[in-house]
N, C-alpha and C positions, 0 to 999 in steps of 0.2 A: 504494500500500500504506500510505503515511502517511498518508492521509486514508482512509481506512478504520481504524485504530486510533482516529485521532483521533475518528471518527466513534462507535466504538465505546465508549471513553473517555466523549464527553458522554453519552449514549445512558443511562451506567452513573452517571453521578453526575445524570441525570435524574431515575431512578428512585429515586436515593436521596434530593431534594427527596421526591420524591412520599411516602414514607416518613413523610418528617418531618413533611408536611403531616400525613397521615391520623393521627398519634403526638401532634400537637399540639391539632387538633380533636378527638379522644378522650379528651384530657388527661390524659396517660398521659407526658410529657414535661414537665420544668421551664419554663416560659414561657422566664426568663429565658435559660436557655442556646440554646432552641430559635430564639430573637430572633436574639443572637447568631451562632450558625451560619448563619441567615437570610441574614441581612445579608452574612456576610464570605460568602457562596456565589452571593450575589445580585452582589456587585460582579464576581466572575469571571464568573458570566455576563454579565455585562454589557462588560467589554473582552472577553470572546470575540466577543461579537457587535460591536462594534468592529474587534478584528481579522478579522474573517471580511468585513466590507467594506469594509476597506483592501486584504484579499488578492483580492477579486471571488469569493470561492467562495460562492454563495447557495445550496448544500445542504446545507453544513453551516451554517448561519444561522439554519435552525429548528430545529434543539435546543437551541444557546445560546437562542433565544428564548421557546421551552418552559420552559427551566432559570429564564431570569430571570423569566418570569410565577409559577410556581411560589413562587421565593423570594419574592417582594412577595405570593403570599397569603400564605406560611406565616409573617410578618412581618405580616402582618392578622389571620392569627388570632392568633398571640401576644399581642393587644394586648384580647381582649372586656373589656368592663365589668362591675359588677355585674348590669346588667340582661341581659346576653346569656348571663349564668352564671345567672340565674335560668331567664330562659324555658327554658333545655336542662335545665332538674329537670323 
């Protein structure tokens, strides 16, 4: 049952990268805080998936590691240059 919450849990802060991706690419979000939140959400996925293979549990292993792919783009887009703000006009 606790790995079902837990499961539940990343599942739910998955979807809110995804969020923040499609908020950031729209630019409809502040770069800077969007970076930010990136980052400090990328490092938690990142010792999840850490702890999920000191625990041996490899099914919950791929949403921490959905979670962490997520935060390194939305951490990529926060970052376009002039030229990739241009081409999007």
């Amino acid at each position: 049952m606790e790995k079902l919450f837990e499961l539940l849990m990343v599942i739910s802060l998955d979807a809110a990268m995804l969020v923040l991706v499609c908020l950031t690419i729209k630019g409809k979000i502040n770069r800077s805080y969007a970076r930010l939140v990136a980052l400090t959400m990328g490092v938690g996925f990142v010792l999840g998936v850490v702890a999920r293979c000191i625990d041996g549990v490899n099914l919950l292993l791929i949403p921490d590691a959905l979670g962490a792919m997520l935060s390194y783009t939305a951490v990529l887009m926060s970052f376009p240059g002039e030229k990739a703000e241009e081409a999007c006009k």
